[in-house]
DOTORPA-996982 format. One line per 8 residues: number of its first residue (from 0); their letters; for each residue x, y, z of N, C-alpha, C. Coordinates in Angstrom, 3 decimals, always signed. Example, Ala and Ser with C-alpha at 12.3 -4.5 7.8 and 13.67 -1.06 7.14 Angstrom:
REM DOTORPA-996982
0> as> +13.190,-5.690,+7.800,+12.300,-4.500,+7.800,+13.200,-3.300,+7.800 ~ +12.850,-2.250,+7.080,+13.670,-1.060,+7.140,+12.900,+0.030,+7.870;
***
This chain:
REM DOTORPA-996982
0> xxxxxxxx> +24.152,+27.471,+2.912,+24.615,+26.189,+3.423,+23.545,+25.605,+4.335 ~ +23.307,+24.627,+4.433,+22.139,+23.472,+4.728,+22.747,+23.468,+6.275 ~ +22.371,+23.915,+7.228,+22.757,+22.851,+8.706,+22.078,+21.480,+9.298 ~ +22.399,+20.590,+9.782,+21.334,+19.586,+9.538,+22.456,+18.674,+11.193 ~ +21.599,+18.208,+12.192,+22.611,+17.242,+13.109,+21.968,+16.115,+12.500 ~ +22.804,+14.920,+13.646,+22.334,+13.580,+13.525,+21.029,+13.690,+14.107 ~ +20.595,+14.088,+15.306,+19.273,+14.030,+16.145,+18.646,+14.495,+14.903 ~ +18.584,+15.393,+13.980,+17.570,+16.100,+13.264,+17.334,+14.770,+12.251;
8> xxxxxxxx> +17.754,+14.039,+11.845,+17.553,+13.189,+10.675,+16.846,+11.628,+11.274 ~ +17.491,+11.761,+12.611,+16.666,+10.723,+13.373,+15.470,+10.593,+13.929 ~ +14.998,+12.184,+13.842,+13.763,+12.583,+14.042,+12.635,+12.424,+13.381 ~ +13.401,+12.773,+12.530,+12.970,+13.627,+11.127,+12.558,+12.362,+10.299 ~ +13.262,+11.427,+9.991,+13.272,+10.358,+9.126,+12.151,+9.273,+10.029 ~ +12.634,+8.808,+11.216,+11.646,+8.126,+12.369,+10.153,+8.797,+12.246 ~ +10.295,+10.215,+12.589,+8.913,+10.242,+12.248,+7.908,+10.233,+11.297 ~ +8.324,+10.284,+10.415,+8.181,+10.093,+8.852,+7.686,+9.283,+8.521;
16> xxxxxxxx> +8.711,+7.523,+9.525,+8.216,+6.068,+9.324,+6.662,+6.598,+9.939 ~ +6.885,+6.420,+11.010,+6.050,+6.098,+11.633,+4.534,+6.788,+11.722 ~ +4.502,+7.815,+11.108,+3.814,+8.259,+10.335,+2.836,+7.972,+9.255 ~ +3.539,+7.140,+8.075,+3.387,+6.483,+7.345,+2.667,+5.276,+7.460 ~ +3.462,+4.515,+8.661,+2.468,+2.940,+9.177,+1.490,+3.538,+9.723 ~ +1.045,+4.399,+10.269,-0.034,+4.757,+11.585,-0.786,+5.123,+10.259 ~ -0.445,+5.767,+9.160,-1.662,+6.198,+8.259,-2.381,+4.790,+7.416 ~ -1.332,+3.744,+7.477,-2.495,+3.071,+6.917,-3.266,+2.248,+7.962;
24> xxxxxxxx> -3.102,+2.370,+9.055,-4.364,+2.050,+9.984,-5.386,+2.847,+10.168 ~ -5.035,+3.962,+10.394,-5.533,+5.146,+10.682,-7.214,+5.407,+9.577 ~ -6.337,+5.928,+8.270,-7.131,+6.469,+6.929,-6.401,+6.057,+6.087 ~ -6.029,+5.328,+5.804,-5.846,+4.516,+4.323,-5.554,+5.091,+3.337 ~ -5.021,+6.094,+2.686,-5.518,+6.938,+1.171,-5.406,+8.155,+1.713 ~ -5.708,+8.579,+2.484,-4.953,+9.965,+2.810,-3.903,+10.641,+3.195 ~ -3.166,+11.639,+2.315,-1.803,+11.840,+2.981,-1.378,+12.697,+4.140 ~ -2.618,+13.235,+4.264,-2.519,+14.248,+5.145,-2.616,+14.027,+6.782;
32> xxxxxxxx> -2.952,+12.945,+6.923,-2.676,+12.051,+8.053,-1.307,+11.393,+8.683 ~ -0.931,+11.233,+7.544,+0.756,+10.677,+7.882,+1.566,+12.425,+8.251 ~ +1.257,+13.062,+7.293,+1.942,+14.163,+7.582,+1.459,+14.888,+8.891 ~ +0.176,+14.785,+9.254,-0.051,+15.577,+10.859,+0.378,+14.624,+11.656 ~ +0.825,+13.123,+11.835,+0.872,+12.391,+12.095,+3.016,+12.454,+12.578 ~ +3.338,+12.605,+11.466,+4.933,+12.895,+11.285,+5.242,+14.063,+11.984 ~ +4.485,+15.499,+11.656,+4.714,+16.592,+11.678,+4.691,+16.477,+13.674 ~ +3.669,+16.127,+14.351,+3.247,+16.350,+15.693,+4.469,+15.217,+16.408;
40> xxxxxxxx> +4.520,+14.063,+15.625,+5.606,+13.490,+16.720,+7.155,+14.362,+16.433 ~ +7.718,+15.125,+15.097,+8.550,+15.612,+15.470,+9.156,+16.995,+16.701 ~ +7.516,+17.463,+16.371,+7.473,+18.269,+17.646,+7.945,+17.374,+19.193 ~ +7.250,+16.674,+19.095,+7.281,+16.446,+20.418,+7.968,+15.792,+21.156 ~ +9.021,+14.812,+20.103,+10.164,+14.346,+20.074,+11.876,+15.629,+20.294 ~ +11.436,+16.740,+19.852,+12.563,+17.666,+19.734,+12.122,+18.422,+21.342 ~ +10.958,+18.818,+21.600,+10.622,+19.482,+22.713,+10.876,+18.686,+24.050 ~ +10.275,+17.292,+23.852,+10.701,+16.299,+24.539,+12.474,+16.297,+25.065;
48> xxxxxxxx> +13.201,+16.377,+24.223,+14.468,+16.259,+23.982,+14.941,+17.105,+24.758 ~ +14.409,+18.870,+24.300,+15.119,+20.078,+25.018,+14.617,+20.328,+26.398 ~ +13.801,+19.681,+26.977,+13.483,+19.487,+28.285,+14.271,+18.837,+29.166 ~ +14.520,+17.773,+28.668,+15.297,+17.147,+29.147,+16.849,+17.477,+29.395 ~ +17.188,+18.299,+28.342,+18.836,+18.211,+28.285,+19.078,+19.742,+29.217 ~ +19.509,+19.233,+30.113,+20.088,+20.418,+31.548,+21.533,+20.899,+31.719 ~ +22.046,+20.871,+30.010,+23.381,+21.346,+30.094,+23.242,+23.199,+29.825 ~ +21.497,+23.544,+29.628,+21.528,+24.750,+29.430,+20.944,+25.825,+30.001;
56> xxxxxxxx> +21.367,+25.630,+31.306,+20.835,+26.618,+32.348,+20.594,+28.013,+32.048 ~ +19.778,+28.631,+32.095,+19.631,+29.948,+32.445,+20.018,+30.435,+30.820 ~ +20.047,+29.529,+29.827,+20.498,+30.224,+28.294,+19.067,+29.169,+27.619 ~ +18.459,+30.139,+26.409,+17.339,+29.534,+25.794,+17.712,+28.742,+25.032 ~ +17.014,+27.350,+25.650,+17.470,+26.065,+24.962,+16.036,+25.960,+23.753 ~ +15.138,+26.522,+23.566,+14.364,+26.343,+22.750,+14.788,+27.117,+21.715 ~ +15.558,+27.417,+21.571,+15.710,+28.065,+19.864,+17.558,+27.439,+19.884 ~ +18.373,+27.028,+20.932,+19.952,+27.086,+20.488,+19.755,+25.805,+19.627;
64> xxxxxxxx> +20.750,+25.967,+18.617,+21.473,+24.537,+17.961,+21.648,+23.467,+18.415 ~ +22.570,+23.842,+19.491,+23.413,+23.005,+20.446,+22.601,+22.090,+21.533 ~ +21.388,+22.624,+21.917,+20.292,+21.924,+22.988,+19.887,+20.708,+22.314 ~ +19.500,+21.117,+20.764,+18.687,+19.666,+20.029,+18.663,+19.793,+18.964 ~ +17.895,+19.146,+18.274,+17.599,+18.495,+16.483,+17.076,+19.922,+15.782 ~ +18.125,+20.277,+14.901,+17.851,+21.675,+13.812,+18.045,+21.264,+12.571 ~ +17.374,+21.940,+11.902,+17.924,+21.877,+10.407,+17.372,+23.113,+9.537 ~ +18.471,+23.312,+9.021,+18.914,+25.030,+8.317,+18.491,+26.106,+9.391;
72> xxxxxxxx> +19.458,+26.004,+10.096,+19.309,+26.987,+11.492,+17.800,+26.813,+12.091 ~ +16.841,+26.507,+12.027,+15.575,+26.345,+12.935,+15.573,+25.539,+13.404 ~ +15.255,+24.929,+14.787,+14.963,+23.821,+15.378,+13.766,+23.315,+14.951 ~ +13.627,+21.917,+14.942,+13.048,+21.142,+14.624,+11.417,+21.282,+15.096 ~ +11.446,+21.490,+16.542,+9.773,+21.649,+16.853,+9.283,+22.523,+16.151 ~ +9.963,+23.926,+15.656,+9.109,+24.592,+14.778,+8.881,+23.677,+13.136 ~ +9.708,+23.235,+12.762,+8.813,+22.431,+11.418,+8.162,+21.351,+11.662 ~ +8.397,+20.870,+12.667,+6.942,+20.063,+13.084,+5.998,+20.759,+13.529;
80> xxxxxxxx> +5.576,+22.015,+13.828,+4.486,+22.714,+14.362,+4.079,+23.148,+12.408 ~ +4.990,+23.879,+12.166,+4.607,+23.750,+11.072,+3.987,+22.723,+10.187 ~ +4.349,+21.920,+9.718,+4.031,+20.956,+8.789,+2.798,+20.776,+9.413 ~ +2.205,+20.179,+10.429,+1.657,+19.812,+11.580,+0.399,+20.533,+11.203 ~ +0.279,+21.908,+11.381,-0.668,+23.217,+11.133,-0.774,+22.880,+9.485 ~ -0.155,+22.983,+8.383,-0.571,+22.767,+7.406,-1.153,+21.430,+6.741 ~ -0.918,+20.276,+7.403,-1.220,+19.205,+7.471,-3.326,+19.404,+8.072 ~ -3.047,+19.858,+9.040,-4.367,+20.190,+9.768,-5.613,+20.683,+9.299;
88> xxxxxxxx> -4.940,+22.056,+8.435,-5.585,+22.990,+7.774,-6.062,+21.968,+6.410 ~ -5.284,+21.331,+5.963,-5.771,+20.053,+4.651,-6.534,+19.319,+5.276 ~ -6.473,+18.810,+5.956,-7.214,+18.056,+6.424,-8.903,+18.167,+6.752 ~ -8.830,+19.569,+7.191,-10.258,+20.385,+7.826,-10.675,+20.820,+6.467 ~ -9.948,+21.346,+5.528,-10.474,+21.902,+4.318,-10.679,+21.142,+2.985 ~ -10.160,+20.107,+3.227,-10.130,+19.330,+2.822,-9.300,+19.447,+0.729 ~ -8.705,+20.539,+0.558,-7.859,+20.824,-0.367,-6.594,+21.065,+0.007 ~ -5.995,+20.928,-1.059,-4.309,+20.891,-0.580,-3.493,+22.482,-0.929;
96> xx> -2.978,+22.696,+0.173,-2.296,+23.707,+0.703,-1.487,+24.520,-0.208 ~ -0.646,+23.554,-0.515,+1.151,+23.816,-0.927,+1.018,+22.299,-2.384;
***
């Protein structure tokens, strides 16, 4: 079964846009730009998030559900670190990954 919140799709999808416009200013023709581009603001949008939210004292808000934006049980900054790193690695190597 898929877990997925609203924050995760608002993230997720937002950064995606925006991603997308910044790549054609950016590099034009490359995809791997939108995706390090997507991948780093979802990080930092979800980390951003669990910093902020102080309903979780003294319990680890970087991995709970309940703190912020997950989807299929992982929180979100890890697939933006992910994507992010493989995005990177294309980029430097200039062949595709996956």
């Amino acid at each position: 079964m898929m877990r997925l919140n609203g924050l995760a799709i608002l993230f997720l999808f937002g950064s995606a846009a925006v991603g997308l416009l910044l790549q054609r200013f950016v590099a034009p023709g490359n995809e791997a730009v939108a995706v390090l581009i997507g991948g780093t603001l979802m990080l930092l949008l979800d980390l951003g998030y669990r910093l902020r939210n102080d309903a979780f004292n003294g319990r680890p808000k970087w991995i709970s559900m309940k703190a912020g934006a997950y989807l299929a049980f992982f929180p979100l900054w890890g697939w933006g670190l992910a994507i992010a790193v493989v995005a990177l690695v294309q980029l430097v190597t200039g062949q595709d990954i996956i």
